[in-house]
Backbone of each chain as ProteinMPNN parsed JSONL, in Angstrom:
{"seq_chain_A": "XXXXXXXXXXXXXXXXXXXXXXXXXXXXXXXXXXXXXXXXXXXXXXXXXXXXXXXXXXXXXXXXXXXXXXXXXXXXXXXXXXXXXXXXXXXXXXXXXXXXXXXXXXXXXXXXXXXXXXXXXXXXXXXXXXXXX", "coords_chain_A": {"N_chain_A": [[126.536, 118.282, 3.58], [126.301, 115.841, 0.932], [124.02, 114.02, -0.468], [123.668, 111.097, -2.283], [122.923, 109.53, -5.344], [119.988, 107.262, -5.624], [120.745, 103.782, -6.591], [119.492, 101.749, -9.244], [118.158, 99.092, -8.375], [116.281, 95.152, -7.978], [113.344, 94.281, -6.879], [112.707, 90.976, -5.629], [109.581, 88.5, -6.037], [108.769, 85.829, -4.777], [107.342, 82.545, -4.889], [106.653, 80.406, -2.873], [106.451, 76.76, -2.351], [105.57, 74.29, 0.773], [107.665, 72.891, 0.927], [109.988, 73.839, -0.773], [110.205, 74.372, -2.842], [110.433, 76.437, -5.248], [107.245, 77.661, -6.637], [106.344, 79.869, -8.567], [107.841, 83.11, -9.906], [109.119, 86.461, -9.9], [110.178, 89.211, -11.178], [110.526, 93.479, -10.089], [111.432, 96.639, -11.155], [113.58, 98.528, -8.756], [113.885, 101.706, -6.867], [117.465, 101.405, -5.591], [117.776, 102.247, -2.144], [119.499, 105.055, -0.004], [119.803, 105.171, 2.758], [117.737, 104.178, 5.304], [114.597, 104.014, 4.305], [111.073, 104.583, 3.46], [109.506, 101.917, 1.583], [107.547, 103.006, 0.056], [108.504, 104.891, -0.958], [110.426, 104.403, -3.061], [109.298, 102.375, -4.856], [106.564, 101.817, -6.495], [103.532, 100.855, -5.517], [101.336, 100.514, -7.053], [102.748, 98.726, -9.382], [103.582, 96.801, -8.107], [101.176, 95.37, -7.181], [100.098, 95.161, -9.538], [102.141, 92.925, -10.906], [102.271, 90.923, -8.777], [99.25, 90.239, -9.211], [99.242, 88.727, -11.678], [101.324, 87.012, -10.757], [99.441, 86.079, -8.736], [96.277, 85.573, -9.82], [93.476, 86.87, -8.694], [93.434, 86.014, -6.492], [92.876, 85.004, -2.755], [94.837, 85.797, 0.127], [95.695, 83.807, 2.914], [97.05, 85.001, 5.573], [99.605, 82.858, 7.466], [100.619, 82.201, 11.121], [103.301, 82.217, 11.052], [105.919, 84.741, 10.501], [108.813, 85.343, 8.765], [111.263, 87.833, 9.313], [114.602, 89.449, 8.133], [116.229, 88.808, 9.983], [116.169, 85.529, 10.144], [117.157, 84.933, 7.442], [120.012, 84.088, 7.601], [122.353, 86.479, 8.292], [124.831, 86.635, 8.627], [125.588, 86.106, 6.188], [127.067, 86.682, 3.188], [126.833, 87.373, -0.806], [127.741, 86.613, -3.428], [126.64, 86.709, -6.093], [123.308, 86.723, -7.552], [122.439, 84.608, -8.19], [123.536, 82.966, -5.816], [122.124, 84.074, -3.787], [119.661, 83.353, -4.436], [119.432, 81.042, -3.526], [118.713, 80.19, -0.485], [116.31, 80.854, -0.233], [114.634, 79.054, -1.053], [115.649, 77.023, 1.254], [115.119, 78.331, 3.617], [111.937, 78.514, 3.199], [111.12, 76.228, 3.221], [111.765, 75.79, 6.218], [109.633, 77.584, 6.858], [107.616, 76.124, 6.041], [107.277, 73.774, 7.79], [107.394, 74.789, 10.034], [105.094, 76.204, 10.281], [101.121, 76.692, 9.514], [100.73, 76.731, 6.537], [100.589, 76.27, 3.009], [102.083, 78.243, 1.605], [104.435, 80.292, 0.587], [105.354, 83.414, 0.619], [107.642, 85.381, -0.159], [110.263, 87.679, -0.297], [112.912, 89.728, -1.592], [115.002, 92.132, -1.844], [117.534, 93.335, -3.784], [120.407, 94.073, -5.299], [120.38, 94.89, -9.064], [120.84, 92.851, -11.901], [122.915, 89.947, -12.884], [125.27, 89.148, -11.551], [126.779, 90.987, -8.742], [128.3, 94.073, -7.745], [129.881, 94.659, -5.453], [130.308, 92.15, -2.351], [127.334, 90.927, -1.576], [124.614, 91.188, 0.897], [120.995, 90.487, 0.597], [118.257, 91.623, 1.484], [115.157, 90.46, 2.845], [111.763, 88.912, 3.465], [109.546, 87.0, 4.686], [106.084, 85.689, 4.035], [103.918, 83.291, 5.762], [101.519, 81.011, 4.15], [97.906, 80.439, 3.083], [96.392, 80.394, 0.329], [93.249, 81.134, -1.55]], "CA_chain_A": [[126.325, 116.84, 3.494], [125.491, 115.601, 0.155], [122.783, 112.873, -0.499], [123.96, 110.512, -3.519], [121.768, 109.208, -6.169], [119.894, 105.711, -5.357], [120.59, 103.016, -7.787], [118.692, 100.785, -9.288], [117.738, 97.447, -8.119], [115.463, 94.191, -8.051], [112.861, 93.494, -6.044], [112.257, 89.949, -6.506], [109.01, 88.293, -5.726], [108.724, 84.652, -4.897], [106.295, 82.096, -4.381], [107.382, 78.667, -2.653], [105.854, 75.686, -0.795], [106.358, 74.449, 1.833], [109.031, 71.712, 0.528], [110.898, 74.807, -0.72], [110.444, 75.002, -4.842], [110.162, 78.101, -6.175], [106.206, 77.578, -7.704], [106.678, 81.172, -9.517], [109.204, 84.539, -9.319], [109.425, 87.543, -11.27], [111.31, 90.844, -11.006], [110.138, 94.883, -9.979], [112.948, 97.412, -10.403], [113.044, 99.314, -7.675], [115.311, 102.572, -6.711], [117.92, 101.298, -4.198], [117.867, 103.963, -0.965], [121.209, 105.692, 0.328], [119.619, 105.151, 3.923], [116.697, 103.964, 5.801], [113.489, 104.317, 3.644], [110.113, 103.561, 3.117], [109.551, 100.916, 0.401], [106.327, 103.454, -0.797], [109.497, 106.101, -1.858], [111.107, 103.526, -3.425], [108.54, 101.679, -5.216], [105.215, 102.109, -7.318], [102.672, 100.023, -5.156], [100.716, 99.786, -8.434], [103.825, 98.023, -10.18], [104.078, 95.209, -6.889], [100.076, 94.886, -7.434], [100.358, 94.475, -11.203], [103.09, 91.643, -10.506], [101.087, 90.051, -7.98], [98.275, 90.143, -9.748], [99.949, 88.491, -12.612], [101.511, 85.41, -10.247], [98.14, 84.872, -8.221], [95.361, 86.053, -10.461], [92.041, 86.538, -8.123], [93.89, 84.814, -5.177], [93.202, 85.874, -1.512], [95.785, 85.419, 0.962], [95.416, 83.973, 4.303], [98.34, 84.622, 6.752], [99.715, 82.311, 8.659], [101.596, 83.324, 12.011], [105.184, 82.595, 10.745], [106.904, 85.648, 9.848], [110.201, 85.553, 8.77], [112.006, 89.139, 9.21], [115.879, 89.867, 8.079], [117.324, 88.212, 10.967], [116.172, 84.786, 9.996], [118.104, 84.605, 6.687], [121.758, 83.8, 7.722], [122.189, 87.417, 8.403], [126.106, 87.038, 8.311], [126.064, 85.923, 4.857], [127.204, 87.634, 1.815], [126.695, 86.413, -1.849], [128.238, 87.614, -4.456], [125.801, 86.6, -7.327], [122.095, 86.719, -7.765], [121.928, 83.068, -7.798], [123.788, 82.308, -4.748], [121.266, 84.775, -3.027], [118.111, 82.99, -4.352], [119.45, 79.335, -2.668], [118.385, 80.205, 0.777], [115.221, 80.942, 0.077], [114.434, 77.604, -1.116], [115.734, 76.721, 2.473], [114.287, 79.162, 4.586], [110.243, 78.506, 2.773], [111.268, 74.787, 4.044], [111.917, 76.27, 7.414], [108.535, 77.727, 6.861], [107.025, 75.011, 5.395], [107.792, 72.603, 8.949], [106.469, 75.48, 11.782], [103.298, 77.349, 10.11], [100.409, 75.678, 9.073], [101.082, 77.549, 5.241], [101.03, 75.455, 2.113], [102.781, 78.481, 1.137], [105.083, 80.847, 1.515], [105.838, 84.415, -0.373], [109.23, 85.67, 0.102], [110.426, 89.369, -1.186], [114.307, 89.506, -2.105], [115.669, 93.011, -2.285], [119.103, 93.136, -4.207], [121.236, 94.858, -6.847], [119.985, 94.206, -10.227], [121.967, 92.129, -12.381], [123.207, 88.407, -11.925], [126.925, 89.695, -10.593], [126.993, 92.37, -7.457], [129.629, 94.473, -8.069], [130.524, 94.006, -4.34], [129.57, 90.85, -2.117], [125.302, 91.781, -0.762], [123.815, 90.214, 2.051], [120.27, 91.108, 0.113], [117.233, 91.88, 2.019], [114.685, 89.526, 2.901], [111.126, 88.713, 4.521], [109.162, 86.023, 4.648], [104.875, 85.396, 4.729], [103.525, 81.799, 5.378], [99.881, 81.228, 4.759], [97.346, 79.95, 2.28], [95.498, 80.671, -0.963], [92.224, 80.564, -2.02]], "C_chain_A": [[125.581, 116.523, 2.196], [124.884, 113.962, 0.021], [123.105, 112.611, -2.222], [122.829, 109.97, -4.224], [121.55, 107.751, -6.207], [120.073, 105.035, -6.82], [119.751, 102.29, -8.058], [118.537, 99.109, -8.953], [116.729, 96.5, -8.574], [114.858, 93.831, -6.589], [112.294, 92.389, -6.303], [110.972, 89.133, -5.553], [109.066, 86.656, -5.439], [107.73, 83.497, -4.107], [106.276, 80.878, -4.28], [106.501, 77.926, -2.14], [106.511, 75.351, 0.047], [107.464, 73.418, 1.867], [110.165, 72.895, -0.276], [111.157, 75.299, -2.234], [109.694, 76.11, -4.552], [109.026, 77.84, -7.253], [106.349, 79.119, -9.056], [107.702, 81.945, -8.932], [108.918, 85.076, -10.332], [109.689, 88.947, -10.37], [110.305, 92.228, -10.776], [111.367, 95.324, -10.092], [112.007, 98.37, -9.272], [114.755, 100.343, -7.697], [116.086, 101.388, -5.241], [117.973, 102.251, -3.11], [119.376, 103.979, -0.57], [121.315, 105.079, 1.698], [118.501, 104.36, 4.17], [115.427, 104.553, 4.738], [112.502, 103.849, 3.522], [109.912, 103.06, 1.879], [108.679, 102.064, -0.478], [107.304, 104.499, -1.6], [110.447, 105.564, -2.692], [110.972, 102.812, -4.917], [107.09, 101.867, -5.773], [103.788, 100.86, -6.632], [101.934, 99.413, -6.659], [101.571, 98.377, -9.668], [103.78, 96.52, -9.374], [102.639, 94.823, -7.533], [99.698, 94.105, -8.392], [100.674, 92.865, -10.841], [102.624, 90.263, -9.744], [99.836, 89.083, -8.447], [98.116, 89.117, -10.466], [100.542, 86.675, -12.135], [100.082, 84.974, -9.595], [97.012, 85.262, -8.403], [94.288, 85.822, -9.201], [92.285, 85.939, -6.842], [93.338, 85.695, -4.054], [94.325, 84.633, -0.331], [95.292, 85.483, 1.955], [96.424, 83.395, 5.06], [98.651, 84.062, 7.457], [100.718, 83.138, 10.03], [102.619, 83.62, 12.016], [105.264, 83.764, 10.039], [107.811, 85.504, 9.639], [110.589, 86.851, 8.371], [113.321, 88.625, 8.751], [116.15, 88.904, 8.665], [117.32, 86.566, 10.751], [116.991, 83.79, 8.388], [119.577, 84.88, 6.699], [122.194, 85.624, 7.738], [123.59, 88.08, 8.621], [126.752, 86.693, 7.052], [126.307, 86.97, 3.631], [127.224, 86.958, 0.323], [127.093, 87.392, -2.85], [127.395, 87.707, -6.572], [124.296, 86.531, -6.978], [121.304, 85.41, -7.275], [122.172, 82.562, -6.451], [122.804, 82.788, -3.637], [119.966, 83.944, -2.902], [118.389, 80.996, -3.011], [118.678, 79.275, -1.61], [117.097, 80.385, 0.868], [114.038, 79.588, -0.14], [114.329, 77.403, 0.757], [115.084, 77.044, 3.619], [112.283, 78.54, 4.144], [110.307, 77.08, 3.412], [111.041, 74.628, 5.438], [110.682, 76.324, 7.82], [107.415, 77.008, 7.293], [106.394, 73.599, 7.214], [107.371, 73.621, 10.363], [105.336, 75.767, 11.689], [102.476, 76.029, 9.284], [100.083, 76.193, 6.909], [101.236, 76.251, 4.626], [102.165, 76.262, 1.127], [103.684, 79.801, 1.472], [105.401, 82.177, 0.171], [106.894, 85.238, 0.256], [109.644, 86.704, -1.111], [112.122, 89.369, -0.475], [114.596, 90.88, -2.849], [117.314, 93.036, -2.768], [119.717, 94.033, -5.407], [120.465, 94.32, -7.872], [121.384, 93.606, -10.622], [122.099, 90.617, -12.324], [124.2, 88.828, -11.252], [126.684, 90.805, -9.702], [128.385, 92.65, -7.766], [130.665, 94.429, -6.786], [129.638, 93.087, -3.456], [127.981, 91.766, -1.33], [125.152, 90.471, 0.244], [122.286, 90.685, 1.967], [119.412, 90.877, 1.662], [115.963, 91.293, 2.025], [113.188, 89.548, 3.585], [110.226, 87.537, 3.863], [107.251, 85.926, 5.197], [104.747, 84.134, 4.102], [101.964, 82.282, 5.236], [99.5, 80.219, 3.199], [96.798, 80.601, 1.447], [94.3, 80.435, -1.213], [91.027, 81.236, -3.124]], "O_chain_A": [[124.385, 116.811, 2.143], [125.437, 112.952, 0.455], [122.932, 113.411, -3.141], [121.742, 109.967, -3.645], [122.411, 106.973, -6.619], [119.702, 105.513, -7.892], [119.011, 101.99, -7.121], [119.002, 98.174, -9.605], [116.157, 96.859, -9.603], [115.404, 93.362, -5.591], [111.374, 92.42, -7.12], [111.222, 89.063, -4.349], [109.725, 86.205, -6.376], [107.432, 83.589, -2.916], [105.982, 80.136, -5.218], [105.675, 78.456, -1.398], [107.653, 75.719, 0.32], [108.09, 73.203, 2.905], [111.339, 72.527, -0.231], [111.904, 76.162, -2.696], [108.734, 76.487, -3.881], [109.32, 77.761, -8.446], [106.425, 79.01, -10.28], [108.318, 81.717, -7.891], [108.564, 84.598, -11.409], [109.403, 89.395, -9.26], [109.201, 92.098, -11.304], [112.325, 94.833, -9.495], [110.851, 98.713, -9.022], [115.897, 100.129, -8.103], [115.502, 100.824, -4.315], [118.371, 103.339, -3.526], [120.218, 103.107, -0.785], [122.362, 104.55, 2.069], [118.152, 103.715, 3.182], [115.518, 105.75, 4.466], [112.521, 102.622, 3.423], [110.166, 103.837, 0.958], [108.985, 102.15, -1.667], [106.986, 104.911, -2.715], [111.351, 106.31, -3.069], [111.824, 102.652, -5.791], [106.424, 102.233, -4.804], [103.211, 100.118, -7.428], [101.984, 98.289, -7.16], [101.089, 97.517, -10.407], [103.908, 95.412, -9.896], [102.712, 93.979, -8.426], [99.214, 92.973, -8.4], [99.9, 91.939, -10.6], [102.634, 89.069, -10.042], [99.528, 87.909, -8.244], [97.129, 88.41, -10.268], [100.36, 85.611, -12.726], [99.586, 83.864, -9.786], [96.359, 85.437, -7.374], [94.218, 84.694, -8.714], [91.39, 85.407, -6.185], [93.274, 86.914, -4.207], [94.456, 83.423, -0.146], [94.623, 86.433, 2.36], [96.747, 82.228, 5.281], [98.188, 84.384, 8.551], [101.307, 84.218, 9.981], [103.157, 84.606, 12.522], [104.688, 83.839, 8.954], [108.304, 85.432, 10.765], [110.361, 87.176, 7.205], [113.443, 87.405, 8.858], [116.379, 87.905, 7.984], [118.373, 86.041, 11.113], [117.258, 82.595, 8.265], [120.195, 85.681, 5.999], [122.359, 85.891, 6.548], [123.818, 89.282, 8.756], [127.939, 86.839, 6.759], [125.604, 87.946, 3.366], [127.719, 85.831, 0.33], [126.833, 88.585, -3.007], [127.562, 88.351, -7.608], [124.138, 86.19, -5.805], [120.332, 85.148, -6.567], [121.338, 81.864, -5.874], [122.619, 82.073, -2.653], [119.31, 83.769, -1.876], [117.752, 80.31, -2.212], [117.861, 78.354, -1.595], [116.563, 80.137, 1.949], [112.991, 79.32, 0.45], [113.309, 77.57, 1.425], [114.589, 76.276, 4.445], [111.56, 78.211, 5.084], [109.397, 76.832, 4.204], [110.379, 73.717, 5.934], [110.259, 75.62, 8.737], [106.636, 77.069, 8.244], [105.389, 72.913, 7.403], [107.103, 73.182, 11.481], [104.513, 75.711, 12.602], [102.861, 74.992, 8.743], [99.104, 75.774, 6.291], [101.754, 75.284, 5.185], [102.889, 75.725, 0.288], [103.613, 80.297, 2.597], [105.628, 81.875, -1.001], [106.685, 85.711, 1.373], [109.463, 86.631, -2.326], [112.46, 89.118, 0.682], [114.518, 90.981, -4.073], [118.194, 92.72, -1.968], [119.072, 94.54, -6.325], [119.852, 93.279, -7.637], [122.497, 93.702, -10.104], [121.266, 90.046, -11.621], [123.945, 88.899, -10.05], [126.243, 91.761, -10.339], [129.325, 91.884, -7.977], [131.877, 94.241, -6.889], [128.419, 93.1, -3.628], [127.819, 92.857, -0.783], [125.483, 89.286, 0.245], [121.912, 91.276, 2.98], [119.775, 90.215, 2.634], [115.388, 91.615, 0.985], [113.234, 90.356, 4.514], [110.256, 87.252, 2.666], [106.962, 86.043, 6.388], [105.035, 83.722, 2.978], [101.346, 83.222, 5.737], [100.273, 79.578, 2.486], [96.614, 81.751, 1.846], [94.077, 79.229, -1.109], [90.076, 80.549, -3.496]]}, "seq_chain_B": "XXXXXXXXXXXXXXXXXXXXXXXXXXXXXXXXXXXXXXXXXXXXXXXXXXXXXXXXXXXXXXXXXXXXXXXXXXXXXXXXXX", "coords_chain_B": {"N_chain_B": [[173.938, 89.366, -13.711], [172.776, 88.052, -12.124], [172.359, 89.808, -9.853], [170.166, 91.407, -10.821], [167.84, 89.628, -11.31], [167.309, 89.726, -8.816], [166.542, 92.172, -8.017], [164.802, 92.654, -9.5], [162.979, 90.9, -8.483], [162.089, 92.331, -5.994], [161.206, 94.111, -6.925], [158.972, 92.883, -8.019], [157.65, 92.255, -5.983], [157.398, 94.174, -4.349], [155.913, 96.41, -5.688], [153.344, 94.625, -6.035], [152.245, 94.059, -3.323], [152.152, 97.168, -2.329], [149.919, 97.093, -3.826], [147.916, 95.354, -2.927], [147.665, 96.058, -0.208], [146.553, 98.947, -0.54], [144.348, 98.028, -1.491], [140.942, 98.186, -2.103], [138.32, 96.941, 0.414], [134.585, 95.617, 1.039], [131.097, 95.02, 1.78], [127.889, 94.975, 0.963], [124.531, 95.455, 2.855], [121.628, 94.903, 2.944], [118.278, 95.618, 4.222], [115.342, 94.911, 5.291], [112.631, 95.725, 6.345], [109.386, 95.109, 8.342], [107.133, 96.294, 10.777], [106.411, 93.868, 13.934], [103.821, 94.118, 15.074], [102.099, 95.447, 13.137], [102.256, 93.317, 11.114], [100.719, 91.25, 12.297], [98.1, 92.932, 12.882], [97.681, 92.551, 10.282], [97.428, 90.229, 9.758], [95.142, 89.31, 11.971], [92.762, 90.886, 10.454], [93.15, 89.423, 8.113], [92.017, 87.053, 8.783], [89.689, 85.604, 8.602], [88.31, 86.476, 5.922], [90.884, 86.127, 4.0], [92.966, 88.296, 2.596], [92.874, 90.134, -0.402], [94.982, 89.838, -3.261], [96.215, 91.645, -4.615], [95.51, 93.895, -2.596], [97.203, 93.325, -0.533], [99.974, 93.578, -1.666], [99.972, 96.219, -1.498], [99.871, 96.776, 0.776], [102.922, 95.807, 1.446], [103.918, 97.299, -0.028], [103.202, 99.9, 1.652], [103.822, 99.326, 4.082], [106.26, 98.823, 4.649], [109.926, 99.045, 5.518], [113.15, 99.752, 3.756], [117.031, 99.443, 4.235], [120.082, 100.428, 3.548], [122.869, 99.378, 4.042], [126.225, 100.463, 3.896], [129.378, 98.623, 3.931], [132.622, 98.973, 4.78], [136.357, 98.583, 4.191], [139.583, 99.096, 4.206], [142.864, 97.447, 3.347], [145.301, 98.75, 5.419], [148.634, 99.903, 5.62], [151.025, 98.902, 8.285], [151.303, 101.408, 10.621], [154.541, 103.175, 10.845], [156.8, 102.85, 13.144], [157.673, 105.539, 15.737]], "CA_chain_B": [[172.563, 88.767, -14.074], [171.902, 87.621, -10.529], [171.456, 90.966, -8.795], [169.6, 92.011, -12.05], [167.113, 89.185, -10.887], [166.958, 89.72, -7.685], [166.482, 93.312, -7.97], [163.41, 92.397, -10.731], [161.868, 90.191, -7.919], [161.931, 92.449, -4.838], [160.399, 95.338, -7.289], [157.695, 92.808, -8.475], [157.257, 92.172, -4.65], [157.097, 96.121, -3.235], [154.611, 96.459, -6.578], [152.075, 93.684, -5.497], [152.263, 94.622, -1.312], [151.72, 98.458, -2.858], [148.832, 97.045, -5.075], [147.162, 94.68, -1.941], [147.462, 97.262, 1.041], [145.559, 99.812, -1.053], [142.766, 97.638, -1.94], [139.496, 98.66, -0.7], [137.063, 95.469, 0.095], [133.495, 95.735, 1.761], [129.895, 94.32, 1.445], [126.068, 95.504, 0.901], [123.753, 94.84, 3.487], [120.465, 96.055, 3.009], [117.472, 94.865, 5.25], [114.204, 94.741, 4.639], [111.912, 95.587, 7.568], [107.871, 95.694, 8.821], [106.817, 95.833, 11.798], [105.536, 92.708, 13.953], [102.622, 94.8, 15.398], [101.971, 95.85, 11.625], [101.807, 91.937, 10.531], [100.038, 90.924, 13.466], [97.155, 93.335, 12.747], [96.588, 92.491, 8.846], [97.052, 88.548, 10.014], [93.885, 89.297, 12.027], [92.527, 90.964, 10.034], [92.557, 88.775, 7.122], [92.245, 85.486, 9.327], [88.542, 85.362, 7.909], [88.144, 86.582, 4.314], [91.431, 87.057, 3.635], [94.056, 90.06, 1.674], [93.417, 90.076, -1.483], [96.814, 89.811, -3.775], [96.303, 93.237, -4.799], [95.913, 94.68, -1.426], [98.498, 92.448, -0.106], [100.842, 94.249, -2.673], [99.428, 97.726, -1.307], [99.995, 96.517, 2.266], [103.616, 95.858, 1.773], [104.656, 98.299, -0.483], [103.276, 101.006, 2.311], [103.97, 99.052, 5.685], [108.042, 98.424, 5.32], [110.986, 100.23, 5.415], [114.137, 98.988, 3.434], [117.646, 99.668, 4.561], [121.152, 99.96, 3.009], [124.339, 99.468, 4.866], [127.705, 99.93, 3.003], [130.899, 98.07, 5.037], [134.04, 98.797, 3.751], [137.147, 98.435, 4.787], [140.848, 99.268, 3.977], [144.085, 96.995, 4.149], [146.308, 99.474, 5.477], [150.059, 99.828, 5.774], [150.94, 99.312, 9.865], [152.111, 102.752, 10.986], [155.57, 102.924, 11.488], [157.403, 103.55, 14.83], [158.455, 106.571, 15.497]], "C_chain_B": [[171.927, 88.572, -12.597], [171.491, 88.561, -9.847], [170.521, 91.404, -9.869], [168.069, 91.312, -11.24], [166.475, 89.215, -9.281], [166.306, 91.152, -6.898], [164.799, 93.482, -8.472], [162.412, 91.885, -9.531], [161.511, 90.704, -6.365], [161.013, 94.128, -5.397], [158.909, 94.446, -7.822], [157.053, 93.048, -6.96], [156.288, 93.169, -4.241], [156.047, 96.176, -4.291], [153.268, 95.821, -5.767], [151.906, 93.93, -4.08], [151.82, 95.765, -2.053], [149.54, 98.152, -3.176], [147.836, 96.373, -3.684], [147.263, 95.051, -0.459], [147.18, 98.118, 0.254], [144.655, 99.668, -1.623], [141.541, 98.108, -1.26], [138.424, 97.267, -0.66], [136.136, 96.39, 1.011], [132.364, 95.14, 1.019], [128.861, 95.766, 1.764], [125.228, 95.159, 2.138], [122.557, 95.639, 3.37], [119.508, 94.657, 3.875], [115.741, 95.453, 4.918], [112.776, 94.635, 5.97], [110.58, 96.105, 7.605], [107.862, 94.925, 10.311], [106.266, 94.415, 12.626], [103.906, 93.364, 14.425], [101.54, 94.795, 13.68], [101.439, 93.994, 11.075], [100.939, 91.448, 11.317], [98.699, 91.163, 13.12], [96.643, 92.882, 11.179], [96.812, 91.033, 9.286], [95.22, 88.264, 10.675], [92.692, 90.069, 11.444], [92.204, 90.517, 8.425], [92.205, 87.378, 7.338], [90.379, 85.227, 8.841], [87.865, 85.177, 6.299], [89.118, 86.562, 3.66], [91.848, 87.938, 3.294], [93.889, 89.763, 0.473], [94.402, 90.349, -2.216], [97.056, 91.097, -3.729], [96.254, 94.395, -3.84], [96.672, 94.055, -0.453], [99.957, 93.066, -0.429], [101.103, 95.684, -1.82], [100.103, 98.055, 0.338], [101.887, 96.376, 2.129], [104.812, 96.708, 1.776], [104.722, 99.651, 0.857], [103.587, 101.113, 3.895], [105.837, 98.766, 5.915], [108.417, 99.585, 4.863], [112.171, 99.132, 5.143], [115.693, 99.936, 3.779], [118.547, 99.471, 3.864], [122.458, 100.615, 3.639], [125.551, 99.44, 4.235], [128.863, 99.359, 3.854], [131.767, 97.963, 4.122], [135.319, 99.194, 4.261], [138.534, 98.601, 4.002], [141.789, 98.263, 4.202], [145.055, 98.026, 4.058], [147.961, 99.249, 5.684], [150.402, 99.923, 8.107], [151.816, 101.01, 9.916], [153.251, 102.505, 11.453], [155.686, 103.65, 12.242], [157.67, 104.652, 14.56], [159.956, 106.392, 15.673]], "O_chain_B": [[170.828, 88.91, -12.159], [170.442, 88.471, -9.21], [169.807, 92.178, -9.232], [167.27, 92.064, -10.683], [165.412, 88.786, -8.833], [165.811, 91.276, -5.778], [163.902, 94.175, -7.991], [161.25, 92.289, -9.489], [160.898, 89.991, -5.57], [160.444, 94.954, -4.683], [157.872, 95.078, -8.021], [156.143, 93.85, -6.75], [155.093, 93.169, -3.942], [154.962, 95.942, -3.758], [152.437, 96.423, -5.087], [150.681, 93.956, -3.956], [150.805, 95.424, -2.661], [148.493, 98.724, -2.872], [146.869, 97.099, -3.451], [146.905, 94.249, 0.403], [148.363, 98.418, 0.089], [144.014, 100.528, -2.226], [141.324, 98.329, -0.068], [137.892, 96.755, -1.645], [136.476, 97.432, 1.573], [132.49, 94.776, -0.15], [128.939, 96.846, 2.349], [125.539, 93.99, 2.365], [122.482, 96.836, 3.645], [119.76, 93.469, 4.079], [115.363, 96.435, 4.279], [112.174, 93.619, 6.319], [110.325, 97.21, 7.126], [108.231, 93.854, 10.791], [105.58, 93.724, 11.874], [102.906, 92.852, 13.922], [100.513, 94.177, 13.401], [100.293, 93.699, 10.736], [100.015, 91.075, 10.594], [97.941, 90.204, 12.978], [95.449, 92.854, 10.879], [95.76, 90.51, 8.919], [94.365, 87.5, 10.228], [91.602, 89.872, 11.98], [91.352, 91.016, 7.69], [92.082, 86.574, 6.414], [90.182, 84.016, 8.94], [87.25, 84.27, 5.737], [88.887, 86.909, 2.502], [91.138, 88.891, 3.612], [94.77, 89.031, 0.02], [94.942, 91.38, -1.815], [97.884, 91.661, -3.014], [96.726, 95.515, -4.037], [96.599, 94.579, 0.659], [100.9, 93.055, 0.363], [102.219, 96.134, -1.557], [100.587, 99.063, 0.854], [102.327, 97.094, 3.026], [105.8, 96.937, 2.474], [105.753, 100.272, 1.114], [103.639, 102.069, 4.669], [106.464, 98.582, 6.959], [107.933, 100.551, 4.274], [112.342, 98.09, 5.775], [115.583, 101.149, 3.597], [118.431, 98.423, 3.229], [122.896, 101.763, 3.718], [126.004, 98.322, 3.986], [129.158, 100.208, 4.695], [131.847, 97.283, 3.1], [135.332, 100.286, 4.831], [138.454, 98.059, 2.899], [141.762, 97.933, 5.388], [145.629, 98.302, 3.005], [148.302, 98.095, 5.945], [150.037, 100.786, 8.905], [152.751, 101.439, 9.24], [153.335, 101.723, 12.4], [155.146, 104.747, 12.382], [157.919, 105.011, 13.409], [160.719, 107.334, 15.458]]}, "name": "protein", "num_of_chains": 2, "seq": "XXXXXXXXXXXXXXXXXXXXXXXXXXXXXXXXXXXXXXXXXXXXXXXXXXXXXXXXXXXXXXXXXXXXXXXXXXXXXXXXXXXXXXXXXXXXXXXXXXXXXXXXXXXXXXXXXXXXXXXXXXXXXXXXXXXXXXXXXXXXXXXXXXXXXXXXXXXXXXXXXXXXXXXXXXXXXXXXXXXXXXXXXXXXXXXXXXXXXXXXXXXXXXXXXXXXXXX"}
């Protein structure tokens, strides 16, 4: 049984209110996995931190109870570009925005790099509401 | 001329059927998963001082697990009868 070589991807960071703009975003590559994996084999914690760091200088985060997992972004969709991927998240932080008591919402968008997928993705998704301060 | 053409347009035919029953389509699905137990516990745990960004970062990079599903599919030729 051989084990193929992960590609590279984007993990994309994003940081909405709760009306659904996109206040910041910016990019991590990340390996893609073959299988099931943890993000830490994946991914350079120090690199997400950086990034972080970088959109909410000095910030602390305080969670609200909405989660959004996978299953809450349209989870039979497929998109065949980068862009058509980011739409929903607009939508979904709205979603957010209208149950949790969050002014905001940070939303992590695993996907192919690139703008074009070479075949259609149904990227990878989760969702924290909460506040800043 | 006429069977010439008609000959031309049943070989573009069998070509293109050939060419669109041996396509391969399928999609990506990857998934992107942490526990709710897992969120649960750093929610109360930061429901006071909060996470700072940087261990917020630390927290997600080492609490999920990401997934990738390939679906792909064949249009095949129906099997003929015996």
């Amino acid at each position: 049984m051989g084990t193929e070589t992960p590609g590279q991807g984007v993990l994309t960071i994003f940081l909405t209110d709760e009306n659904g703009s996109v206040v910041r975003q910016e990019n991590v590559s990340v390996r893609l996995p073959n299988e099931r994996s943890m993000i830490t084999s994946l991914l350079n914690s120090s690199a997400l931190a950086g990034v972080m760091e970088r959109i909410l200088p000095g910030m602390a985060f305080y969670p609200d109870s909405v989660f959004y997992p996978d299953s809450v972004f349209y989870p039979d969709s497929v998109f065949k570009t980068s862009r058509e991927a980011q739409t929903i998240v607009a939508e979904v932080s709205r979603k957010a925005g209208s149950e949790g008591d969050g002014e905001y919402n940070i939303v992590l968008m695993i996907s192919p790099g690139g703008p074009d997928f070479e075949l259609p993705v149904n990227p990878g998704y989760v969702l924290f509401n909460g506040n800043f301060r | 001329m006429r069977y010439l053409i008609i000959l031309f347009t049943v070989l573009l035919f069998t070509t293109g059927t050939e060419q669109i029953l041996g396509q391969e389509k399928g999609s990506v699905v990857y998934e992107l998963n942490y526990s709710r137990s897992d969120i649960s516990m750093m929610q109360k745990k930061a429901a006071e001082k909060g996470i700072a960004v940087k261990d917020l970062a630390n927290w997600i990079v080492k609490n999920g697990t990401v997934s990738e599903k390939i679906i792909v599919w064949e249009l095949r030729r129906p099997d003929k009868a015996c």
